[in-house]
N, C-alpha and C positions, 0 to 999 in steps of 0.2 A: 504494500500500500504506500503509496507517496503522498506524502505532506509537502504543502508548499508554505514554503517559512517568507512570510512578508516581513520588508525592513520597515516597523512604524512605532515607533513608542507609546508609549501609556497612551499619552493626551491623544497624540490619533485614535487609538483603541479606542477612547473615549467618546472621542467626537463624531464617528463611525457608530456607535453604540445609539449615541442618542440620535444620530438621521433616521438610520435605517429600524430599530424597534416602532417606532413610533407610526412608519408605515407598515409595519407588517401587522400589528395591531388595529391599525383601520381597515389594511384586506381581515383579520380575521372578523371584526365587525361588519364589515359586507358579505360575509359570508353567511355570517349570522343570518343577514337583515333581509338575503336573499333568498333563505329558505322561509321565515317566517312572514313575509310583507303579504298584505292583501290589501296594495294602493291597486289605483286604476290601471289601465293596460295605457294609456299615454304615458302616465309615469315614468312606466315597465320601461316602454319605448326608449323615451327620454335617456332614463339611468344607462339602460343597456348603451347606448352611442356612448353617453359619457365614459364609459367605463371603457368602452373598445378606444377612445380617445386619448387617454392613460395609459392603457398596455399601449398602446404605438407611440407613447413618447417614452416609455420604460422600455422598449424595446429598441428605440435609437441604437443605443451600445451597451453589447451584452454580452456575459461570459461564452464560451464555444464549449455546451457541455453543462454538465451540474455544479457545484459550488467545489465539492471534495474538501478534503482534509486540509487546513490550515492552522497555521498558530506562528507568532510573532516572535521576533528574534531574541526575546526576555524569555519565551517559551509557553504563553499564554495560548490557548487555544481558540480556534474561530471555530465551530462546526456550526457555521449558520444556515447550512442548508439543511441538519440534520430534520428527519421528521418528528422527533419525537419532542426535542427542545428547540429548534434551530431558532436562532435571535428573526432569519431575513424568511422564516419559513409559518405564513399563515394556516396551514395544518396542523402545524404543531402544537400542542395545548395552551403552553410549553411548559416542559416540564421542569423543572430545578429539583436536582437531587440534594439533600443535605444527610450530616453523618451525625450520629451519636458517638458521646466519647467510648461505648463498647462495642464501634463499629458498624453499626446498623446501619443502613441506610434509607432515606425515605423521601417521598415526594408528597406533597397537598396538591390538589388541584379542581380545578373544576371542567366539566363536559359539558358542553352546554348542545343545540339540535345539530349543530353539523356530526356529531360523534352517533347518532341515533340509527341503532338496528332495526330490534324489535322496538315497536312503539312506546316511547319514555325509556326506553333503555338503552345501555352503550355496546354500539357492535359490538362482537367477540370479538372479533381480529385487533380492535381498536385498545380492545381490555390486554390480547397479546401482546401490543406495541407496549403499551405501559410500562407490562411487569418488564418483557426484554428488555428496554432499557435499563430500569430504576437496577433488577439480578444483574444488567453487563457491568454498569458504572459500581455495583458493589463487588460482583468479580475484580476489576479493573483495579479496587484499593489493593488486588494482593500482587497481582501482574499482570500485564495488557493482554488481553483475550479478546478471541472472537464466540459467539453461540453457536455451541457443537447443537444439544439438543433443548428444544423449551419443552415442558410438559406443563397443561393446565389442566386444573380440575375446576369446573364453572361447577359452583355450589347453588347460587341462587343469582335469577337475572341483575345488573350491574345498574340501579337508578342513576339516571343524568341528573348533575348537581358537582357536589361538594363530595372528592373523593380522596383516597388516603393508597398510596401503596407502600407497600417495605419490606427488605428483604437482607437477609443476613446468610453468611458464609457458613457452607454445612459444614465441608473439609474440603482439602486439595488433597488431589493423588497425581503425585505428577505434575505435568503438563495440563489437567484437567482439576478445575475448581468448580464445584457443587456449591449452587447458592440454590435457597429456599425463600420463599416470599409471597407475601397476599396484596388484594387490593379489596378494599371495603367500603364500605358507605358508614352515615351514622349507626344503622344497624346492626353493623358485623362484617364482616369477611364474605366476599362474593365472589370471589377468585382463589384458588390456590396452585403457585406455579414452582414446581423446580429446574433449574436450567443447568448445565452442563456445558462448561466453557474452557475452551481451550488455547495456552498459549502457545503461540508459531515456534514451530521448530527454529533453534538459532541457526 
């Protein structure tokens, strides 16, 4: 896998941070707004151009390809294309993983209709992304892995809202590290997933 190391400091990091979040949070807002709207069909009309008006001038000059792997020459990482966090990436929840001092790791977040399977509830594949991220990045504290295998158990359907995942290290055998982890609502656990991760041969 190659990483592209950009020469920028902090302050560009920074200023780069606040352009580009700020837009990706107004598409994930239109995306919202596009599956819930029931204005008139001139509206429709209207929005739709404006919106194809924006992509062609976001499209002026544009990477050749997906965003990939980056991180700054202090060693800071960009994965703003990633799906499941990515700063420039309007699918993505986004999710911020954070760690307990006995390791755990965990994400808060919310799902709101673009995430929606079955009715009021979060796809499964959507609840898949979740735990693989939150299991890789808790993999990932012991050494860089890729997901050998996920395994879920859907306990009970995943309500849209206000949801919790987390997920702690079973053992490492090997080259391969066992992490365990759920994702629940206020009511409890509606997910349970163990994943199987492994680092690249040297």
């Amino acid at each position: 896998m190659q990483i592209i190391t950009e020469d920028i400091d902090t302050a560009e990091l920074a200023r780069r941070r606040a352009l580009y979040g700020p837009l990706t949070e107004a598409v994930r807002e239109l995306i919202d707004a596009t599956i819930r709207t029931e204005v008139d069909d001139d509206v429709v009309r209207q929005v739709h151009a404006d919106i194809a008006a924006a992509t062609a001038k976001l499209r002026a000059r544009q990477l050749d390809g997906a965003y990939g792997a980056r991180k700054t020459t202090a060693g800071e990482h960009m994965s703003w294309g990633n799906a499941a966090m990515g700063l420039r990436n309007a699918i993505a929840p986004p999710l911020v993983v954070k760690a307990d001092a006995d390791g755990r790791r965990w994400a808060e977040f919310t799902l709101g209709a673009a995430y929606e399977g079955p009715p009021g509830l979060v796809h499964g594949g959507v609840c898949a992304l979740v735990l693989d991220h939150v299991l890789g990045a808790t993999a990932s504290s012991v050494t860089f892995s890729f997901t050998g295998t996920l395994t879920l158990r859907y306990r009970r359907g995943t309500p849209l809202g206000l949801l919790r995942a987390e997920a702690r290290v079973d053992r490492v055998e090997g080259r391969k590290t066992i992490v365990v982890g759920t994702l629940s609502d206020a009511g409890g656990v509606t997910v349970e997933a163990e994943g199987n991760f492994i680092s690249p041969a040297v």
